[in-house]
N, C-alpha and C positions, 0 to 999 in steps of 0.2 A: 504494500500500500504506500502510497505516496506519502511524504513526508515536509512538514512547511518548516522552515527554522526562519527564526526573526534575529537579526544579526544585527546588532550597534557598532557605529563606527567603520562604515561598511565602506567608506568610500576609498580605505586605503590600506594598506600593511597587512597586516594577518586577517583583519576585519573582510579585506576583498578576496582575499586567498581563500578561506575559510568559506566565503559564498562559492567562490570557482569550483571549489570542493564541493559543496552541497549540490549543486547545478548539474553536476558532471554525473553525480550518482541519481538525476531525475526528479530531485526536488524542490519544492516552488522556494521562492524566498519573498524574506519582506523585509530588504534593505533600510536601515536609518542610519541618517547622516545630517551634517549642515548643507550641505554641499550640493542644491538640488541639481544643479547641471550634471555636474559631476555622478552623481545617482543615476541619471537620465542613461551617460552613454553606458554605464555598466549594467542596464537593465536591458538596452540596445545588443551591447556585445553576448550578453548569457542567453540571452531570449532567440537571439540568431544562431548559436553554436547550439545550444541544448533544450531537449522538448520540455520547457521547464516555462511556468509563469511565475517572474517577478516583479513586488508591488514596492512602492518605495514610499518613505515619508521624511520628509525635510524638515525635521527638527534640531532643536540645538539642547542636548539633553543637560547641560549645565545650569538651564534657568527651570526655577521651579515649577512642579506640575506639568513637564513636560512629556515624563514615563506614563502618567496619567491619560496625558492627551494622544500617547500613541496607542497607548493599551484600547482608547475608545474607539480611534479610529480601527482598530481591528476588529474589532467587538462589532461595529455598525457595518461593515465587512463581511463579517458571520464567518470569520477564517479561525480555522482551530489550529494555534499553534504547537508543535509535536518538540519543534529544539528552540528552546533559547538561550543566547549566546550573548553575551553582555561583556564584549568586548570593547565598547569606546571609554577613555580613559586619557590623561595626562598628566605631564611631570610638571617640575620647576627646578630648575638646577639654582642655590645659592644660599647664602646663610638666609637663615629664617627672617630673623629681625630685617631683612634689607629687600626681602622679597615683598610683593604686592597683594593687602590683603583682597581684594576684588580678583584676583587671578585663584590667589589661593580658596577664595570661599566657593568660585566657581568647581576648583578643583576635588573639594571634598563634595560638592553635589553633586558631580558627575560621579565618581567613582566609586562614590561610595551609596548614598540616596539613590540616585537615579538606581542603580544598579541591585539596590536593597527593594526598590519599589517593584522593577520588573518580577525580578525574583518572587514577590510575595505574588501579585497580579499572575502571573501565567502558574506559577506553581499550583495555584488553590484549582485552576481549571485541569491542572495534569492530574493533579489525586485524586478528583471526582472521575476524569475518565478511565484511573488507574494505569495510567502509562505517561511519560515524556522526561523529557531529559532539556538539564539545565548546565551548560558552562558557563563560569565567570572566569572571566581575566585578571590573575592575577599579577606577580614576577616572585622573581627568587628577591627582590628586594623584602617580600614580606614575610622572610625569616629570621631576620634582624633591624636595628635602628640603622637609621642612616643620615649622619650627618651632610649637610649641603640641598640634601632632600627631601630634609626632617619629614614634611606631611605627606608626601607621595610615599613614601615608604611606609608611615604610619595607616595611608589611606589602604593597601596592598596587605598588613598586615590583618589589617578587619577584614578585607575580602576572603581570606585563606581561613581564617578563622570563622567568620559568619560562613560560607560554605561548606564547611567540614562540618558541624554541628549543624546544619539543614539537611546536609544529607546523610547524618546517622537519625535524624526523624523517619526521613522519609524510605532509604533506600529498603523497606522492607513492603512500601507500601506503592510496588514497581514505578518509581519515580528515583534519577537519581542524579546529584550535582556535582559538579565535574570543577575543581578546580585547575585552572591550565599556570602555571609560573615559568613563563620564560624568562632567560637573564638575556642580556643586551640583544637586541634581532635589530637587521636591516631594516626599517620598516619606517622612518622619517621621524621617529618617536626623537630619538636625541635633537635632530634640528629644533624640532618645535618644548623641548625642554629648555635648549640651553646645552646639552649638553656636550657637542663635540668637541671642547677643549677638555674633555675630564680623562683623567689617566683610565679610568674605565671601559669609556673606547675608542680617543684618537690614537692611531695609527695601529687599529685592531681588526683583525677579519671578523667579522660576524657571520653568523648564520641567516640566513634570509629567510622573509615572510613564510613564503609556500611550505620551505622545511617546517619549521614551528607550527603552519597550521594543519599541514599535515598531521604531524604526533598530535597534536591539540584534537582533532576533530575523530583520529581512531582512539583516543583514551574515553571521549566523551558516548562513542558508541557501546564500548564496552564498559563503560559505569564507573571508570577509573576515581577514584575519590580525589588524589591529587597527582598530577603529571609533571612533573620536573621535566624539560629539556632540557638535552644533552647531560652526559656523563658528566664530566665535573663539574655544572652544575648540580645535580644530586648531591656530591661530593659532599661541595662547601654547605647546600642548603641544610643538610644531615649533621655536617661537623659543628657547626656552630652550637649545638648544643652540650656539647664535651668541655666547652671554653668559658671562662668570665666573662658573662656580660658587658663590663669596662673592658676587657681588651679585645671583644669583636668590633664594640662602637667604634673605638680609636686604631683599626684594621680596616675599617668600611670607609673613615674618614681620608686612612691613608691613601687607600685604592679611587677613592673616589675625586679627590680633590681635583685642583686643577693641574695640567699639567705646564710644567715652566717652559 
């Protein structure tokens, strides 16, 4: 039977990869982004390649009630969603004090509300029908603090945690939530942080989108609870609990800082 996944942040990076995915195996989608042109040609391009209908909605999920306003338009739709994937999210590279609180407050409503809202909205419809499946976007940032990125790291570490504890509610009750933590991916995330002078990963080969939403999208098939990309990422995400508290923060800050 055919399947709808509704995918945030669709218009780029793992967000677009992860619909390509969905598209390629026959199932509809329901792209959201800000970016309605931008949605347009990739509902253009999926809709031409693959017997798949894609519906898209142009919101900006940082301002409030905007999860709200898509879940309605779904609903007034009559579309039953099977995957939800709440992947749109952002950083800020810099010390705290010196960052922007309007960026930052956008930040923790994206990533964390918006993303808390979806979750509660599609979930309550997947356990009345006894079936569907939920990924949240997390990173391997939220297995420790992170100095330069104090709240993206803080917002990441609620995600990993509010996910794990929803899906030991639910996974018995054939619903289940899929935490994904990638660490650094090609996928424009650093530009739009800030981040390309941090030793974390100028002058470092990354993994690219389609990789990570690959692994990302066969963990959430098979009910994975939480999916680490790449080996040493597991590594460090695992090791850090063997260590002091104060000397991972002041390791995180190392790796992360800027580089000279």
């Amino acid at each position: 039977m055919k399947k709808t996944a509704l995918i945030t942040g669709a218009s780029g990076g793992i967000g677009l990869e992860l619909a390509k995915i969905h598209a390629s195996k026959g199932g509809d989608l329901v792209l959201v982004a800000r970016n309605e042109d931008r949605l347009q040609g990739i509902k253009a391009e999926l809709e031409a390649r693959y017997p798949v209908k894609v519906h898209i909605i142009a919101k900006d999920l940082a301002k409030p009630d905007a999860a709200i306003e898509v879940y309605e338009t779904t609903k007034a739709m009559a579309m039953q969603i099977d995957y939800l994937i709440n992947n749109a999210g952002f950083g800020d590279f810099g010390m705290f004090d010196a960052t922007d609180w309007d960026k930052t407050a956008r930040m923790i409503q994206l990533n964390i509300t918006a993303l808390t809202q979806f979750t509660k909205l599609y979930l309550e419809e997947m356990l009345q029908r006894g079936h569907g499946k939920v990924m949240n976007v997390a990173s391997t940032a939220a297995f420790q603090s992170g100095p330069t990125m104090a709240v993206y790291y803080a917002t990441k570490a609620y995600v990993l945690s509010f996910s794990e504890a929803v899906n030991n509610e639910v996974s018995d009750r054939g619903v289940s939530v899929t935490t994904l933590c990638p660490g650094p991916t090609e996928s424009g995330f650093q530009a739009a942080a800030g981040l390309e002078e941090s030793k974390l990963v100028k002058g470092k080969k990354l993994p690219g989108s389609a990789e990570v939403a690959a692994f990302g999208y066969a963990a959430m098939l098979k009910g994975t609870p939480v999916a680490i990309h790449g080996f040493m990422n597991r590594i460090m995400a695992n090791a850090v609990r063997f260590f002091p508290r104060q000397m991972v923060v002041k390791l995180t800050r190392r790796i992360q800082d800027r580089s000279n």
